[in-house]
C-alpha positions in Angstrom: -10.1 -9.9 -63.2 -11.3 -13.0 -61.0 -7.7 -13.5 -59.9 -8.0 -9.7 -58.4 -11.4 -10.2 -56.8 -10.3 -13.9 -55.4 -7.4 -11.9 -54.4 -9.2 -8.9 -52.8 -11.4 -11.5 -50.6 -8.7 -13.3 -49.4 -7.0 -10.2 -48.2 -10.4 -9.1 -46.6 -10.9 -12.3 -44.7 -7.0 -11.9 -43.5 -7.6 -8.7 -42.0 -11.2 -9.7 -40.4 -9.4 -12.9 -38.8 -6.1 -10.5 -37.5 -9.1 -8.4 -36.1 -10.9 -11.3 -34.4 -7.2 -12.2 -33.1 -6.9 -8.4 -32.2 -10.3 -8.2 -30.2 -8.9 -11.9 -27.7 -5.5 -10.1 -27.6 -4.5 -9.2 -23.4 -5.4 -5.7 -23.4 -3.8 -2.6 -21.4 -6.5 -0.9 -19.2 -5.9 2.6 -19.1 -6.4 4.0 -15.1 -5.1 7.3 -15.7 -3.9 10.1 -18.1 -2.8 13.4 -17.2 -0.5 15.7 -18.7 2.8 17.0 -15.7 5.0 19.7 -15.5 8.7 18.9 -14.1 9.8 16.0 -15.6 13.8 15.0 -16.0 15.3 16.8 -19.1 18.4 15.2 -19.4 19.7 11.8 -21.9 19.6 9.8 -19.3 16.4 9.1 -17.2 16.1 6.3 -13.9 12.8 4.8 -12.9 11.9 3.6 -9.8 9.2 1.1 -9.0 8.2 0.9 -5.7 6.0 -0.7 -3.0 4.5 0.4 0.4 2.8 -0.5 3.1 0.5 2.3 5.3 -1.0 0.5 8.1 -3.7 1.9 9.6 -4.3 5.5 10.7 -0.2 6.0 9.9 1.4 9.0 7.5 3.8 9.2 5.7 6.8 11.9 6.7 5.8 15.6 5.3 7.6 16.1 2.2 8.2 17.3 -1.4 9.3 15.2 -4.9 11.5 17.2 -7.0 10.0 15.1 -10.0 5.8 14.1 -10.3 5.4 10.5 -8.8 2.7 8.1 -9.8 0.6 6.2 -7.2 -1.1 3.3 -7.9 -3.4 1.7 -5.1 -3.3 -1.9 -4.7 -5.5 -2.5 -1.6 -7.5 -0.3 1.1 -7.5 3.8 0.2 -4.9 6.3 0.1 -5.1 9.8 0.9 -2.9 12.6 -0.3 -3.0 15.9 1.7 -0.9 18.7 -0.2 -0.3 22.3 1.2 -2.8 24.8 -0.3 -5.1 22.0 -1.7 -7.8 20.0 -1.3 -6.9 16.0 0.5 -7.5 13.6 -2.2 -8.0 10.2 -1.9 -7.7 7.0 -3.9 -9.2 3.6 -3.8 -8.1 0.5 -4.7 -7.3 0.1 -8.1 -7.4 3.7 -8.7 -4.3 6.3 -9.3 -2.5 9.8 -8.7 0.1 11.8 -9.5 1.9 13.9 -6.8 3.7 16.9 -8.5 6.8 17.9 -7.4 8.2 20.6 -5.2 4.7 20.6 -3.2 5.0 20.0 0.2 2.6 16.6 1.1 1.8 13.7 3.4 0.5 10.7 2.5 -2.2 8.6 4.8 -4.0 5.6 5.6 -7.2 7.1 7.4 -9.1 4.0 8.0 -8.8 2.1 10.9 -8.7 -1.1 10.2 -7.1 -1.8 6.7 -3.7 -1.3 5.4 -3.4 0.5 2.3 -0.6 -0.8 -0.4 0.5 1.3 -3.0 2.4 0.7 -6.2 5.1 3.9 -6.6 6.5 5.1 -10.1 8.9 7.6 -9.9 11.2 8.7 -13.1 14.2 11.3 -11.9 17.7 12.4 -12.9 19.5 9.5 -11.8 21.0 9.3 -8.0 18.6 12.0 -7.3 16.7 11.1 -4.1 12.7 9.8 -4.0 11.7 12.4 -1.4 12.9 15.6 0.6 11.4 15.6 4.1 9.7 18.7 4.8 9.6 20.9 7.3 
């Protein structure tokens, strides 16, 4: 019976260490969660990790994803104006999603600082980032 209990503390003081281990452990911080519409069906799936630049006051061309893409700001703001919607934008360290097949332009409205944006964008494979809109 004291072999059990010895054994039963041991155990406990295992699993409070691997906790205390746990808690110092590099965490993931979550920015954003939000359930899309439109994403590749098929076996085979091809991400894209990109990077931009928007220097000041510039716009992105008018255009449409045929698959959400994720936006990520690194630096300055980021604002998303979508037909029929309200502009939305996005500080640094904040993210979006643009859904697909909405016509959109991306800008940098502030005059004095780029924005730099981190892009994630998951399509059929070969199939192109944007479709310029007009």
């Amino acid at each position: 019976m004291r072999r059990i209990a010895g054994l039963g503390a041991m155990v406990g003081m295992a699993v409070m260490g691997s906790a205390a281990v746990a808690q110092d452990s590099a965490r993931p911080n979550l920015l954003l969660r939000e359930v899309v519409e439109g994403m590749p069906r098929g076996e085979r799936q091809e991400v894209q990790v990109l990077t931009a630049t928007i220097a000041p006051g510039q716009a992105t061309v008018f255009h449409t994803h045929r698959f959400p893409v994720t936006v990520y700001v690194l630096e300055g703001a980021f604002t998303l104006e979508m037909e029929g919607r309200e502009p939305v934008t996005v500080s640094a360290g904040g993210a979006l999603v643009e859904p697909p097949h909405v016509r959109m332009t991306g800008y940098n409205r502030r005059a004095d600082t780029p924005a730099r944006v981190l892009i994630v964008y998951v399509s059929d494979p070969g199939a192109p980032f944007l479709d310029p809109a007009h």
